[in-house]
LUMZASE-753167 format. One record per residue (C-alpha): x, y, z; chain; residue number from 1; residue in one letter. Coordinates in nm, 4 decimals. Example, Ala and Ser with C-alpha at 12.3 -4.5 7.8 and 13.67 -1.06 7.14 Angstrom:
{{1.2300; -0.4500; 0.7800}; "A"; 1; "A"},
{{1.3670; -0.1060; 0.7140}; "A"; 2; "S"},
# end
This chain:
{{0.0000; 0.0000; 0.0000}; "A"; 1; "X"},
{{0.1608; 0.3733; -0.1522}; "A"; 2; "X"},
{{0.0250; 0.6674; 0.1012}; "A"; 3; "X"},
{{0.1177; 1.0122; 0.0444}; "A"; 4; "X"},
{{0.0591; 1.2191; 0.3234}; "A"; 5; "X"},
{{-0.0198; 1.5911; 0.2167}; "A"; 6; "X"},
{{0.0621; 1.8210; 0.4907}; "A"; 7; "X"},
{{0.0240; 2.1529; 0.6126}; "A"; 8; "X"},
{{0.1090; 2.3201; 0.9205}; "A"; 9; "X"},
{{-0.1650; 2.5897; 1.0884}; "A"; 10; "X"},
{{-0.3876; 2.2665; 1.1820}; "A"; 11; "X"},
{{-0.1453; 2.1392; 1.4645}; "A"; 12; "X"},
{{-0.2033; 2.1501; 1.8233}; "A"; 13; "X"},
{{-0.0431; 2.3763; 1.9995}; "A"; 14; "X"},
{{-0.0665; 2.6134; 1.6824}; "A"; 15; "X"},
{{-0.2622; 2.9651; 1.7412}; "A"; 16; "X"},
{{-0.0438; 3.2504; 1.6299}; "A"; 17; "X"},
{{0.1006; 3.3573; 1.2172}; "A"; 18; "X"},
{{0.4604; 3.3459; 1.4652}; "A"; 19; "X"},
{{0.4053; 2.9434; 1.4622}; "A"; 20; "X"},
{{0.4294; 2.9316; 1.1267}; "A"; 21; "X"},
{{0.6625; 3.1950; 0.9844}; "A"; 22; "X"},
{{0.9901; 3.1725; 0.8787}; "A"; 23; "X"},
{{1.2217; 3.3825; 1.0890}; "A"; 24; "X"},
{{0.9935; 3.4555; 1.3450}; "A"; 25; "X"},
{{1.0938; 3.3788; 1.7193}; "A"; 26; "X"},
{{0.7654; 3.0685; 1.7469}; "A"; 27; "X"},
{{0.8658; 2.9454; 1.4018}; "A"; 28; "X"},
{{1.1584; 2.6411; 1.5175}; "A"; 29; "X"},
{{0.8361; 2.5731; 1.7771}; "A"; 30; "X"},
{{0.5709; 2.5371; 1.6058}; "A"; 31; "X"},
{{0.8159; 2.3180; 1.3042}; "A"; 32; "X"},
{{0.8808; 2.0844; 1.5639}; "A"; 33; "X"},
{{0.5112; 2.0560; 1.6486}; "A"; 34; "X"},
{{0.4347; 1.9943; 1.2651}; "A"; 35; "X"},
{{0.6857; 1.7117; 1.2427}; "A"; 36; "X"},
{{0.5925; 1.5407; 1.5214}; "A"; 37; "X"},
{{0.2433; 1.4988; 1.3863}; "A"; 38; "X"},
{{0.3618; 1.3898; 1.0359}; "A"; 39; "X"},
{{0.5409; 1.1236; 1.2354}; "A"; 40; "X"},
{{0.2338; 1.0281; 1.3799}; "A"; 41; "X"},
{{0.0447; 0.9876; 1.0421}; "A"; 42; "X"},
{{0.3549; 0.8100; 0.9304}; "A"; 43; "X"},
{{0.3431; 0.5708; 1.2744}; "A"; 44; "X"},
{{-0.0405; 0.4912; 1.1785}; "A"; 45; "X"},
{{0.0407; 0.4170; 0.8109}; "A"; 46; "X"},
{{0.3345; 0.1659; 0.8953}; "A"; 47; "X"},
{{0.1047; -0.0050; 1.0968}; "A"; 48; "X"},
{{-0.2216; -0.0265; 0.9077}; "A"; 49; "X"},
{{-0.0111; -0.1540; 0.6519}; "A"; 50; "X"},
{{0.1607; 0.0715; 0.4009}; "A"; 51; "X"},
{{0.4935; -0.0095; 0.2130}; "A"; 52; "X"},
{{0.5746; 0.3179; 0.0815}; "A"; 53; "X"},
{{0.4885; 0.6734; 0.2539}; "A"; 54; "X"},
{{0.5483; 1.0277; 0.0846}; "A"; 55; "X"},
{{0.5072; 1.3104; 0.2964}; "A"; 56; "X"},
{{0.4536; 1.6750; 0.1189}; "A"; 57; "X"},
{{0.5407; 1.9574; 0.3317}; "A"; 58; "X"},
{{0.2652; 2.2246; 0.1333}; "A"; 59; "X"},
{{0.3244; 2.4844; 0.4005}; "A"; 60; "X"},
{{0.4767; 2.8403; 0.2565}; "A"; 61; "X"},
{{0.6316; 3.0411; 0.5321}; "A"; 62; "X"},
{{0.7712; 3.2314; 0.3713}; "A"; 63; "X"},
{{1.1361; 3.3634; 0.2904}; "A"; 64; "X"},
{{1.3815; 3.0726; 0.2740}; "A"; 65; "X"},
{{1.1727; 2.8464; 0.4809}; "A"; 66; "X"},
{{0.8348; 2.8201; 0.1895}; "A"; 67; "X"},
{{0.7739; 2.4589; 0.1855}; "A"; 68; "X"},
{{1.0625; 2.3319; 0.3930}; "A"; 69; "X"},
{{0.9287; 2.3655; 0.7694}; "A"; 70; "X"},
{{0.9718; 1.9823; 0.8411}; "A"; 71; "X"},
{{1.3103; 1.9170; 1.0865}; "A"; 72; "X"},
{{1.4877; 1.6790; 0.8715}; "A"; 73; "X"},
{{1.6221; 1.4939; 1.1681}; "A"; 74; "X"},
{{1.3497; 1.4219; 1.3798}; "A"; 75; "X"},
{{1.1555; 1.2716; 1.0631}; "A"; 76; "X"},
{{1.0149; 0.8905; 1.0801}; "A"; 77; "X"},
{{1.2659; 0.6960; 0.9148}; "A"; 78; "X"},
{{1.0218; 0.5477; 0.6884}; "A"; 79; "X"},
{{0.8902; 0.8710; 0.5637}; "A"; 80; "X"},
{{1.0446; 1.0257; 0.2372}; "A"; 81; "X"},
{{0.9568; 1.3908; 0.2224}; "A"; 82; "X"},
{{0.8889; 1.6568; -0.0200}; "A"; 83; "X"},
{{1.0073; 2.0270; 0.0177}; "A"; 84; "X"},
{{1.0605; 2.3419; -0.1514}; "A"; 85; "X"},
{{0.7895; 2.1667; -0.4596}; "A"; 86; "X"},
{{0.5492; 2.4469; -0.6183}; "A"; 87; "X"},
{{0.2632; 2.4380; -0.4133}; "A"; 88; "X"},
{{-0.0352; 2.1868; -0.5311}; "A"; 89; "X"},
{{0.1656; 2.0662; -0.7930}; "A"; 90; "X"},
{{0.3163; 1.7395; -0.6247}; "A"; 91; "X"},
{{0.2200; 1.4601; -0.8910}; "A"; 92; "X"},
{{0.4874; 1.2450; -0.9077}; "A"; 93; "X"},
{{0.3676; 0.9349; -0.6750}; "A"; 94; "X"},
{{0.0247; 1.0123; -0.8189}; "A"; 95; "X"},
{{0.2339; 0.9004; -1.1899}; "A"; 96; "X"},
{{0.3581; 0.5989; -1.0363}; "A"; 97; "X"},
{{0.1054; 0.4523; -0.8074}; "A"; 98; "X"},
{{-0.0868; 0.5829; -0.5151}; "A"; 99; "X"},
{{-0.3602; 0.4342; -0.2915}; "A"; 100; "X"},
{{-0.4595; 0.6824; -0.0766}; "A"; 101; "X"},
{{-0.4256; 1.0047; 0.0929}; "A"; 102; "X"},
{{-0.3953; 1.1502; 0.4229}; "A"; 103; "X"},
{{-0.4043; 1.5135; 0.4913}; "A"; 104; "X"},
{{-0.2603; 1.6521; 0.7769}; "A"; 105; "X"},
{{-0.2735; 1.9355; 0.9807}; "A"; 106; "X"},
{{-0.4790; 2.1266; 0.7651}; "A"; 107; "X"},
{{-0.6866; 2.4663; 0.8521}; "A"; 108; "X"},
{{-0.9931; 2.6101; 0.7514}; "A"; 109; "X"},
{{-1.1268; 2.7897; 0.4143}; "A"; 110; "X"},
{{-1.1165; 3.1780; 0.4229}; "A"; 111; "X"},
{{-1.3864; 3.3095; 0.6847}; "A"; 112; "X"},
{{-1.4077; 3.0525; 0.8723}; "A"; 113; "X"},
{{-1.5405; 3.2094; 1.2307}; "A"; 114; "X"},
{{-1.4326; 2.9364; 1.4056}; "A"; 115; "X"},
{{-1.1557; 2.8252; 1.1609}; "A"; 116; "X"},
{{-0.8029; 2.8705; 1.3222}; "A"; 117; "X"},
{{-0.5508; 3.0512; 1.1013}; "A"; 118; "X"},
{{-0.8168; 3.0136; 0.8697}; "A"; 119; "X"},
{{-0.7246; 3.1124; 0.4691}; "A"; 120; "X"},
{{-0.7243; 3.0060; 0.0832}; "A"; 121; "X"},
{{-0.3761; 2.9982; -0.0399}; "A"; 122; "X"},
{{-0.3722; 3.3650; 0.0735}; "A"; 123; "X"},
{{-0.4218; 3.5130; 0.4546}; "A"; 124; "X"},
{{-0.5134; 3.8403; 0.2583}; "A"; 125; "X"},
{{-0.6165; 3.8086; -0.1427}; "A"; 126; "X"},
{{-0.8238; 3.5106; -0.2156}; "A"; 127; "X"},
{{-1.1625; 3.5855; 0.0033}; "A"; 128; "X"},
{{-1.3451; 3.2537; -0.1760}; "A"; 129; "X"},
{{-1.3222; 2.9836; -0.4318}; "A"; 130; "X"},
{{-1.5529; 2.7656; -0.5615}; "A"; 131; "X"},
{{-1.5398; 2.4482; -0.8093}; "A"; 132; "X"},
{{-1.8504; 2.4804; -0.9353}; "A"; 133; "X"},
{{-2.1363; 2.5043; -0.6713}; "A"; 134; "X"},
{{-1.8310; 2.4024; -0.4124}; "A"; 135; "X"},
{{-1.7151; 2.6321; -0.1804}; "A"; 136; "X"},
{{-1.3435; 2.4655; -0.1358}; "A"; 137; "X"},
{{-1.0556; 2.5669; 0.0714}; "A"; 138; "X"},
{{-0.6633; 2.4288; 0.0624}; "A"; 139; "X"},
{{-0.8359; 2.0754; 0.1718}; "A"; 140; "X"},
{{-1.0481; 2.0854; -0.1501}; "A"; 141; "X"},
{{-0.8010; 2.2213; -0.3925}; "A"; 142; "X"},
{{-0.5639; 1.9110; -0.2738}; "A"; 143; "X"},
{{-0.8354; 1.6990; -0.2900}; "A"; 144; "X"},
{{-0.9101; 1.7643; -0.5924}; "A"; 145; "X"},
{{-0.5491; 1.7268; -0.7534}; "A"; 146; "X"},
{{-0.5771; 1.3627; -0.5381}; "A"; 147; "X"},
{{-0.9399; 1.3242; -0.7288}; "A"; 148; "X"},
{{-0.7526; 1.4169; -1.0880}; "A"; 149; "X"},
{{-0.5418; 1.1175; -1.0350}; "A"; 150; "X"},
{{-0.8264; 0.8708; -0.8985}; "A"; 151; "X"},
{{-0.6558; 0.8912; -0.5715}; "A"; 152; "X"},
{{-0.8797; 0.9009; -0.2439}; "A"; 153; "X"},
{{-0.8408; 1.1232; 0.0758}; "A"; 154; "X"},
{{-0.9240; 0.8835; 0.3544}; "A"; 155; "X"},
{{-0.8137; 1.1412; 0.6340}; "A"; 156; "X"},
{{-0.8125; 1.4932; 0.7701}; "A"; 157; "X"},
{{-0.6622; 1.5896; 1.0829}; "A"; 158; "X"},
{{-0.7094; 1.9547; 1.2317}; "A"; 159; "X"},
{{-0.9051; 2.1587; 1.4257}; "A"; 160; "X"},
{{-1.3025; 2.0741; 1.4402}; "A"; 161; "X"},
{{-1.3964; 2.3291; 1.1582}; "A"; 162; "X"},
{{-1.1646; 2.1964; 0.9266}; "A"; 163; "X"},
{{-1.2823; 1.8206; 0.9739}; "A"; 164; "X"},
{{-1.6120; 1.9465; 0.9303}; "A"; 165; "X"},
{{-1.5687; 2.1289; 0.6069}; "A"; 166; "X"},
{{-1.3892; 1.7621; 0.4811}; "A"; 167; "X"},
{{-1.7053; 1.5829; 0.5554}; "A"; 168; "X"},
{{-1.9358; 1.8460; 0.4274}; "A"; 169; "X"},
{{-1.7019; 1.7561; 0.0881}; "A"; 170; "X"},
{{-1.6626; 1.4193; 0.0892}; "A"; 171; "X"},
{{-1.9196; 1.3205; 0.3009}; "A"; 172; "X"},
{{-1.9348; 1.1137; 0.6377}; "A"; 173; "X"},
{{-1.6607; 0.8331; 0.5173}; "A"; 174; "X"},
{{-1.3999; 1.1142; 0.5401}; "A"; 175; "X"},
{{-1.1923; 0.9571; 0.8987}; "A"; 176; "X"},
{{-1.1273; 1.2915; 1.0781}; "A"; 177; "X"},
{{-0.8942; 1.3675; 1.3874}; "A"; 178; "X"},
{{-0.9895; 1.6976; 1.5462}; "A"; 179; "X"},
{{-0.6687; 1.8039; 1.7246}; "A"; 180; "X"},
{{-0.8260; 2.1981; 1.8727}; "A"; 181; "X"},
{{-1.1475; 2.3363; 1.8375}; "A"; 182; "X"},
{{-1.1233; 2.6966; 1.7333}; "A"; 183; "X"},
{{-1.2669; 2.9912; 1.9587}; "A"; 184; "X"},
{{-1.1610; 3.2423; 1.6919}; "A"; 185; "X"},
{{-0.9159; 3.2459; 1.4182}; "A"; 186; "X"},
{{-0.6171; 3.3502; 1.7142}; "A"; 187; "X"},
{{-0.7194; 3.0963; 2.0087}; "A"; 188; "X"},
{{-0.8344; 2.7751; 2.0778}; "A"; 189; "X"},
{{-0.8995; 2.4785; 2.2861}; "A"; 190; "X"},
{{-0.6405; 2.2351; 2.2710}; "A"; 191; "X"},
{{-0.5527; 1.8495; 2.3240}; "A"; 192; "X"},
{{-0.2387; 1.8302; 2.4797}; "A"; 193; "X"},
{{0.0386; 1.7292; 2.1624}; "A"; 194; "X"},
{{0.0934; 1.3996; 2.3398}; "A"; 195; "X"},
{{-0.2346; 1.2544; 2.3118}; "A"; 196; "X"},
{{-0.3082; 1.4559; 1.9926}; "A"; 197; "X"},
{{-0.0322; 1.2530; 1.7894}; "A"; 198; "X"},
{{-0.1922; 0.9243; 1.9316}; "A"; 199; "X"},
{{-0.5246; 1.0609; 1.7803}; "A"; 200; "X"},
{{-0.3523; 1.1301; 1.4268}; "A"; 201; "X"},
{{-0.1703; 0.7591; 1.4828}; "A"; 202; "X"},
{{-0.4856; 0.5540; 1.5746}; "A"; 203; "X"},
{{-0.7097; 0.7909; 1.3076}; "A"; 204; "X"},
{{-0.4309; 0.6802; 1.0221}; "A"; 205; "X"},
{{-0.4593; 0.3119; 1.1362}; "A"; 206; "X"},
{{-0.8231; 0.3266; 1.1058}; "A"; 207; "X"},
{{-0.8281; 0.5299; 0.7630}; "A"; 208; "X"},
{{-0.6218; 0.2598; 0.5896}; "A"; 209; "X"},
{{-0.6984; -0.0270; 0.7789}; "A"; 210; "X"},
{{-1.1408; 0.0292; 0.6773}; "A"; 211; "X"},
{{-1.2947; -0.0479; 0.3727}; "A"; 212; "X"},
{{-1.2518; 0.3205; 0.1937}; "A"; 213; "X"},
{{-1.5929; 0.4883; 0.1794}; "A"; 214; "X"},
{{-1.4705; 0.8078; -0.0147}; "A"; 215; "X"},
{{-1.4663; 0.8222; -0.3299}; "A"; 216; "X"},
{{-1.1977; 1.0790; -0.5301}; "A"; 217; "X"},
{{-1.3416; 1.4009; -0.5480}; "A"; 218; "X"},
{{-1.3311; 1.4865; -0.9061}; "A"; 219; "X"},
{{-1.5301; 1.8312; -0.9928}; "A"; 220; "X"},
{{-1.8178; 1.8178; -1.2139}; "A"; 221; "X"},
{{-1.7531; 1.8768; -1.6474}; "A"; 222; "X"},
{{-1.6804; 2.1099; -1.7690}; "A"; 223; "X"},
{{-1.5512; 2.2929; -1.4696}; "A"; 224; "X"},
{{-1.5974; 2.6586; -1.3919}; "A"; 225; "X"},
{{-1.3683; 2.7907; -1.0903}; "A"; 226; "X"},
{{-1.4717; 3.1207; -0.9242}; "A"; 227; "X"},
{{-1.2838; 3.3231; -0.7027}; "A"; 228; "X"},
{{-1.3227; 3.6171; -0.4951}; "A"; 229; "X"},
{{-1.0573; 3.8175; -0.4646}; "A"; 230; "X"},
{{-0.9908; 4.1483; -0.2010}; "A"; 231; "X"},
{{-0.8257; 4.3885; -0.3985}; "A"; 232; "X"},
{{-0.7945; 4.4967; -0.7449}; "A"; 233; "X"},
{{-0.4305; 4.5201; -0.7935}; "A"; 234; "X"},
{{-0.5056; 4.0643; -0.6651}; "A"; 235; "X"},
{{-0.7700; 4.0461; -0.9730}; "A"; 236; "X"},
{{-0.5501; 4.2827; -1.2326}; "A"; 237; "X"},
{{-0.2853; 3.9379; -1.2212}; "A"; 238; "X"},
{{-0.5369; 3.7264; -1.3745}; "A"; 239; "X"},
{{-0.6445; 4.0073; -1.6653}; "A"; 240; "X"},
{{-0.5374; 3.8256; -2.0198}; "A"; 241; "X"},
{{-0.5266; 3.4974; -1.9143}; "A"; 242; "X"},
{{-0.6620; 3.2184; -2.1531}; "A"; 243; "X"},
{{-1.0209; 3.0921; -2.0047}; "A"; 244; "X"},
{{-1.0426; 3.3412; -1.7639}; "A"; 245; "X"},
{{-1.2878; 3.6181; -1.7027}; "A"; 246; "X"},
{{-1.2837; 3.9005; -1.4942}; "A"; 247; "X"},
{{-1.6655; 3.9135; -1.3856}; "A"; 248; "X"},
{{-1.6107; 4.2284; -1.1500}; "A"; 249; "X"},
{{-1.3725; 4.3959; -1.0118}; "A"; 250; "X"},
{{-1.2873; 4.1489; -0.7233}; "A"; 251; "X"},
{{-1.4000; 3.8246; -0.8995}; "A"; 252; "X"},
{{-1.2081; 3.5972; -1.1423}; "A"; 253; "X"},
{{-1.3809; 3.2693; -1.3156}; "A"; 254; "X"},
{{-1.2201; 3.0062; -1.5108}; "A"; 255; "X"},
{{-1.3685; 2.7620; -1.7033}; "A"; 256; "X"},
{{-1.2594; 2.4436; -1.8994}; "A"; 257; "X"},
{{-1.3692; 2.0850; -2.0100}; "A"; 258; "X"},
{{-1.2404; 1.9508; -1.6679}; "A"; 259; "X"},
{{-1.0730; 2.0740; -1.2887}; "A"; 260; "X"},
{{-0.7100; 2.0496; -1.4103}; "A"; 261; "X"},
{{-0.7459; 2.2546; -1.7171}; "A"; 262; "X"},
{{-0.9388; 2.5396; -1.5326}; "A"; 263; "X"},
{{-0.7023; 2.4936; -1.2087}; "A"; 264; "X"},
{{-0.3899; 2.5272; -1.4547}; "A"; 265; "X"},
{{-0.5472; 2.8672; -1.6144}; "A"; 266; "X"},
{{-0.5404; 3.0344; -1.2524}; "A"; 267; "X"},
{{-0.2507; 2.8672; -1.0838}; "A"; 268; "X"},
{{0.0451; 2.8698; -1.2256}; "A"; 269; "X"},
{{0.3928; 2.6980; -1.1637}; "A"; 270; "X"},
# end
């Protein structure tokens, strides 16, 4: 069994504060070894339900020399490869060669999210709202949906209790979900202790892979129109030209094409 693990890092307990998560700042070496301790967790779970071959992507930007690079190399499973410094959402490679499933972990909340910690879509300031169709999506659907592409499943989301929720209000009640905080605002929440969290993430991995898989790859409906709603016109001035796009308004974008990938790639570039 081939499990990548797709992870990101404002969905880990003991996270609350943009300092967690940010390159440079004094939180940041925290809050990294928080985030690799729960990808070794996932990793723990996947060994033991059964898996042969794990991938872990690090899809956390923070920024300055540390964008997709916040794992600490040595305290890594050793039975994890990793991926960093990759173009975000554009990981395919053990999607080519053969995948079975998908866990992500650590993930956060869609853009205005009340109780959605560090809550965003790929931007904490431009990108208000997308939607694949009649799907409002955040980071969790966008990476779901490059899984879907592929015909790979997402069996697993760990993260605070309004990001498992918005999983299973996209893939449904089969989604396994490990809900590590429950938000109180986008700044604070209330947190299981890291400890017992990572035994959560462990047993919830075991469980994912071990089950019959009830979720089915999320694949957007064809042809594919992708909306978003952007926060300021210099944002929605990048996307002016652009082949299959339309600006609709000053602050809105769409994109549409014969299926996700093609519209995706219009938007989001390399």
């Amino acid at each position: 069994m081939r499990v990548l693990i797709m992870a990101d890092m404002e969905g880990v307990s003991g996270i609350t504060k943009w300092d967690q998560v940010d390159y440079g700042k004094p939180l940041y070496d925290e809050g990294r070894r928080l985030y690799t301790e729960e990808i070794n967790a996932a990793v723990r779970g996947a060994l033991a339900a059964g898996a042969t071959q794990i991938v872990a992507v690090d899809c956390h930007g923070a920024g300055g020399d540390g964008t997709f690079n916040s794992f600490v190399p040595e305290l890594l499973h050793p039975e994890v490869q990793w991926v960093a410094g990759h173009p975000w959402g554009r990981y395919v490679e053990m999607f080519e060669t053969g995948c079975d499933a998908a866990l992500m972990v650590a993930m956060h909340a869609r853009a205005g999210t009340p109780d959605g910690v560090l809550c965003h879509t790929i931007s904490t300031t431009t990108w208000r709202r997308v939607m694949f169709n009649d799907d409002e999506v955040g980071e969790f659907g966008i990476n779901t949906a490059l899984c879907g592409h592929y015909g790979v499943p997402v069996v697993l989301i760990t993260g605070d209790t309004a990001t498992c929720r918005e999983g299973r209000e996209l893939l449904g009640d089969g989604l396994h979900t490990v809900a590590v905080k429950h938000g109180l605002s986008r700044y604070s929440a209330r947190q299981i202790a890291p400890a017992k969290a990572r035994q959560m993430i462990e047993d919830g991995a075991v469980q994912a892979l071990s089950s019959p898989i009830k979720t089915k790859p999320y694949v957007p409906a064809t042809p594919t129109t992708i909306t978003i709603d952007l926060s300021t016109v210099d944002t929605a001035n990048r996307f002016m030209g652009r082949p299959g796009v339309e600006l609709t308004g000053p602050l809105q974008a769409v994109s549409r094409a014969d299926d996700w990938m093609t519209a995706w790639d219009q938007v989001w570039h390399y």
